[in-house]
N, C-alpha and C positions, 0 to 999 in steps of 0.2 A: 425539587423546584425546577421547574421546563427555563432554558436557557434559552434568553430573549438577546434579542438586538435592534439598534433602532429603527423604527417604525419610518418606511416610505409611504409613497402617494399611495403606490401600488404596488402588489408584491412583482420579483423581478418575476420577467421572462424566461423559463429555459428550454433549452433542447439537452434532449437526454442520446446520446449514444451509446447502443450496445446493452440489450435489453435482457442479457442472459441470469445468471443465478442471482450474483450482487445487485443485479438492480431489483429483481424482483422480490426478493427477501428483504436489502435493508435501504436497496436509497428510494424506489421509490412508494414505498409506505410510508417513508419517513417524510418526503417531499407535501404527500396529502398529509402529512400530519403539522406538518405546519405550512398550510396554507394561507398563515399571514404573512408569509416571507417571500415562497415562489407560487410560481403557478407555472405547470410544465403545458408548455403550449407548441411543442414542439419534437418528434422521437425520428430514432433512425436505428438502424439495424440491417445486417443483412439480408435477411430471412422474411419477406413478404408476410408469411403467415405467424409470425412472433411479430412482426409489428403492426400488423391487423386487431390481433389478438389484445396488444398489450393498449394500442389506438382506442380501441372501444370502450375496453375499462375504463377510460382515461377521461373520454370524450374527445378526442383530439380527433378532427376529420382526417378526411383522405389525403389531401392534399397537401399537409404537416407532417404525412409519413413518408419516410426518408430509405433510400436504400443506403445512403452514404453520408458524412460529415460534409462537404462542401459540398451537395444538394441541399442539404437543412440550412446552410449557411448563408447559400445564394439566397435562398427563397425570404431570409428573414421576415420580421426584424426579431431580433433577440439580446436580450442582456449577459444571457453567461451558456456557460455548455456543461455538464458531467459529464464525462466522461469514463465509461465502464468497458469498454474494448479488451479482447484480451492482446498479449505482446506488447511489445513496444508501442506506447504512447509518444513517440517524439513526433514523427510528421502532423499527428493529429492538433498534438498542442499547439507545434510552431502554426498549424495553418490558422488556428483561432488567433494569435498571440500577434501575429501580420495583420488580421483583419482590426486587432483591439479588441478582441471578444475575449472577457475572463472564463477560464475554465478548472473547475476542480478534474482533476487529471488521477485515476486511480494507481496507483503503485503498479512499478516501477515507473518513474516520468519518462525513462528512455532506457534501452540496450548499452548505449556507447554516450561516450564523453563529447564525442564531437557531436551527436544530438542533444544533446546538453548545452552546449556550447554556441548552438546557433539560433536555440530558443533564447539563452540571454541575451543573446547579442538584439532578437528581436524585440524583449521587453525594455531591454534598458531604451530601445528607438522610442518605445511609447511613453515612457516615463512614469510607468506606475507600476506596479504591482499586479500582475494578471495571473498566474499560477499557483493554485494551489495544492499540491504535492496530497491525496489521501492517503495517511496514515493515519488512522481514524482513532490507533492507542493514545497518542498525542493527547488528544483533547478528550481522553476517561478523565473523568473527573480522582479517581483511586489512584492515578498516576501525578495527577497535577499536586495531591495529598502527599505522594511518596516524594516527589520532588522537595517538597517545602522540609521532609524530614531527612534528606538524605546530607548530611554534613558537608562544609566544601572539603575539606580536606580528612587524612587518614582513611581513605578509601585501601582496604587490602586484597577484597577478590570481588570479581563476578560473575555468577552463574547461570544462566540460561540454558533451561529442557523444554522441550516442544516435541510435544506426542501428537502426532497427527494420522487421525484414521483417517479412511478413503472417504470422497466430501458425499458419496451416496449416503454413509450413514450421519454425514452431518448434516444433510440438508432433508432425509427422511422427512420431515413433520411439515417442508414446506411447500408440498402439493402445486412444487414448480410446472411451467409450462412440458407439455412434450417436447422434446428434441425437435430442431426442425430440420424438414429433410425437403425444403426449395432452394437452399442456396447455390447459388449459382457456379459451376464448379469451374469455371474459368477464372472467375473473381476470388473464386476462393485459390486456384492455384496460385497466381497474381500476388496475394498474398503470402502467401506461402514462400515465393521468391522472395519477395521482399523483406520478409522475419530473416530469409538464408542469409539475404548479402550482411544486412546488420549487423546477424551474429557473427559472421563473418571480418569483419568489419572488426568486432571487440575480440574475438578470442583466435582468429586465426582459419583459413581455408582449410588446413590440414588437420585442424583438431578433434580429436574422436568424439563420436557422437556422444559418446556418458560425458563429456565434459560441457558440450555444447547443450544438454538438457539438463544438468544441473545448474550450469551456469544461467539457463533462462526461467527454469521451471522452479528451481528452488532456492537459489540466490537470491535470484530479484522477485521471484513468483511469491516467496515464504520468509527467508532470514532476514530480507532486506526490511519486514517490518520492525525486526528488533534492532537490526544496524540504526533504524530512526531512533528506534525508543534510547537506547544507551544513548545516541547523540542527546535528545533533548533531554536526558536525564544526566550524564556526565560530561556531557563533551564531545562523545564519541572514541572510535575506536582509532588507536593513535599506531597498534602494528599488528600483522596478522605474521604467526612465524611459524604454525602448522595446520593444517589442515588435511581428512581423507574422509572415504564413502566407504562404505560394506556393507553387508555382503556384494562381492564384485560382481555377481550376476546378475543383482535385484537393482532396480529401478523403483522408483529414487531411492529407498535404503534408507540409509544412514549416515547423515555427515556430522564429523566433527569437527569444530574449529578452535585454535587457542592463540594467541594473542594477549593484547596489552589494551588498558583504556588510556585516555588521557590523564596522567600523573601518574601512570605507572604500574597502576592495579593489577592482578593478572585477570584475565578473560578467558572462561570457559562456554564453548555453546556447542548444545548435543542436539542436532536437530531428527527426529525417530518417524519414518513414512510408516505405521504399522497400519495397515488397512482393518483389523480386526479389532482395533483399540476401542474399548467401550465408548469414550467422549475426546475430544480435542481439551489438550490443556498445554498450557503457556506458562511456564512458572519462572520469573526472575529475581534472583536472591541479591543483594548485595549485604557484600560484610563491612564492618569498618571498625574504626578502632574503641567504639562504647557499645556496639550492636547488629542490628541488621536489619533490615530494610526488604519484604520480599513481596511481590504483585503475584496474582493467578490467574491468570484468563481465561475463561470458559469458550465456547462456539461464538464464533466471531458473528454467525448469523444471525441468531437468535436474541431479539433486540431487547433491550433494557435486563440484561442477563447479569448480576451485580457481580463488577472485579474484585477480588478479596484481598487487602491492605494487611499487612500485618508487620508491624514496628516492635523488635526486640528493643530493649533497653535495661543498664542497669539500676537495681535499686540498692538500697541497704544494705540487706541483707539475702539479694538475689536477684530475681529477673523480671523485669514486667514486660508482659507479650498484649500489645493494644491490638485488636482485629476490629478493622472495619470494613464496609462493602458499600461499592458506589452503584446505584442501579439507576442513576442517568445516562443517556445510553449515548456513547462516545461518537458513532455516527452521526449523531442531530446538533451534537454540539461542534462538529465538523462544519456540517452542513451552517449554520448559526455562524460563524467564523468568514465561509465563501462568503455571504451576504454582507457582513463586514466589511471585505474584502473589495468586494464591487457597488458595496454602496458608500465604504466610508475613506477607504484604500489601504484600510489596517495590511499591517504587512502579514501574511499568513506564516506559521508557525515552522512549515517545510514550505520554502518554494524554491525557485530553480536552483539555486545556489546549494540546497540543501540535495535535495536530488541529487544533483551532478557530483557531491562527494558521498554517497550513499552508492553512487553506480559504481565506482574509483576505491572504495572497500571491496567492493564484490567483487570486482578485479584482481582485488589482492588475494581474495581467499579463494576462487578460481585458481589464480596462479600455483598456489599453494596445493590446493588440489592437486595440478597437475604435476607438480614437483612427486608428491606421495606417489603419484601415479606412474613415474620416471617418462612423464612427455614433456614438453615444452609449447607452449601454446602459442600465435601468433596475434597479429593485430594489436590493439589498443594493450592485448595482458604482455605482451612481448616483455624480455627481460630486460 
């Protein structure tokens, strides 16, 4: 059953930012899929010829297409933003979150705690709820299932594997746009500085480069969706007390992290870059004191792809293994959630508050990292 919410005059407004793989695979198929909610009347992107491109599909004229966030902004008028940029989301969001413009903000919401810090400080000025944090596992409906079975207490381990081939074989079948090659390579260094100081900012001027790409490409780029999911399924992760990468020459490799959740459980997560891996899979176990509790996640791309539930429990005389599969597809029900958000002020499920301690684990396991690694990092991971 398609997950509804309540019906306005008119569906919102939006402006879409950043028009690369994840827009065109899942948010904006999903945006024309339910066209009773928004209606995107509005795009931006760097790349003149991807927003041409994407403008016409769309119907969206000339003059809606944007090279930047505050061009799309200025020009309004608009109800909300998605936000699909890659890096660090924090200036984008605070500039929405100052004007009052709600925005769904794609993971990571920011680099550093202090960009965290200075988007609350702008929402709480508005007084409502304008952030919403995409972590799109959140709102599987297979997770909302595993939630309701996972006991409060007697929690004894958990395990998180993430196999992750190179994203050419995961996006194969989606006949994305070409590469664009107009971006403007001034704007794009520009950027480029500005990712520097950031990361700089969070982990230190001095810190080696493997640590400053793991720390943004697959902390916050990758693990940081599961740092959400244990939050909104346990609590969260309450210590990180090891973590390393290998092999040391390969980029990104393989990291591993262990820790503690909230109450104490132990925490395993093997996170695997293997470029040749037949399909992307996600698998999170927990055990506890009658059973276990495990989710699977297939291609985050490939939409209404059903999560696979599977609840161990005891019986009688042995084990009952219940397997279910949710194929309402977690992105829409995301998306259904924003509209709530900006039309009713429901508080969203990750928003800044959530974010800025999701940035503050990855901090920890960064740190961790670098411990395994015998450096010391500096900025915001400082000891």
């Amino acid at each position: 059953m398609a997950p509804v919410s309540k019906p306005t005059a008119a569906p919102l407004r939006l402006g879409v930012v950043g028009l690369g793989g994840i827009a065109q695979t899942a948010h904006l198929p999903l945006l024309r899929r339910r066209w009773d909610l928004f209606d995107v009347t509005a795009i931006a992107d760097l790349s003149r010829q991807r927003r041409d491109m994407v403008g016409a599909g769309l119907g969206i004229p000339q003059e809606r297409r944007h090279s930047d966030l505050v061009s799309m902004l200025d020009a309004g008028p608009i109800d909300g933003v998605v936000l699909l940029t890659g890096g660090s989301h924090g200036p984008e969001t605070l500039e929405c979150v100052r004007r009052g413009i709600p925005v769904l903000c794609e993971k990571p919401l920011a680099f550093t705690l202090a960009e965290a810090d200075a988007i609350a400080t702008a929402e709480a000025e508005q007084g409502r709820p304008l952030v919403l944090v995409g972590y799109m596992k959140e709102y599987d409906d297979a997770v909302v299932q595993a939630r309701s079975a996972i006991p409060a207490t007697g929690i004894r381990a958990v395990d998180v594997e993430v196999l992750h081939p190179a994203d050419g074989a995961q996006l194969a079948f989606a006949n994305l746009l070409p590469a664009p090659s107009d971006v403007d390579p001034v704007t794009l260094a520009a950027l480029t500085d500005r990712t520097a100081l950031v990361v700089d900012a969070a982990v230190g001027v001095a810190a080696p480069a493997m640590l400053r790409t793991l720390y943004t490409n697959v902390l916050l780029g990758s693990i940081v969706h599961d740092v959400s999911l244990l939050r909104h399924l346990l609590g969260g992760i309450e210590d990180i007390d090891g973590a390393r990468h290998w092999p040391p020459d390969v980029m990104p490799g393989s990291v591993e992290v262990s820790g503690s959740i909230a109450g104490g459980a132990r925490l395993h997560i093997g996170w695997h870059f293997i470029p040749g891996y037949p399909a992307y899979r996600e698998t999170v176990t927990i055990h506890h004191g009658t059973g276990s509790v495990q989710l699977v996640f297939g291609v985050p791309y490939v939409l209404n792809l059903p999560t696979e539930l599977t609840v161990v429990s005891a019986t009688g005389t042995g084990e009952e293994r219940a397997v279910s599969r949710a194929s309402t597809e977690a992105f829409e029900n995301e998306l259904v959630a924003f509209h709530a958000m900006v039309v009713d002020g429901t508080a969203p499920r990750s928003g800044v508050a959530h974010g800025r301690a999701d940035i503050a684990t990855a901090q920890l396991m960064a740190h961790a990292l670098a411990q395994s690694a015998g450096v010391e990092l500096g900025g915001e991971c400082s000891p």
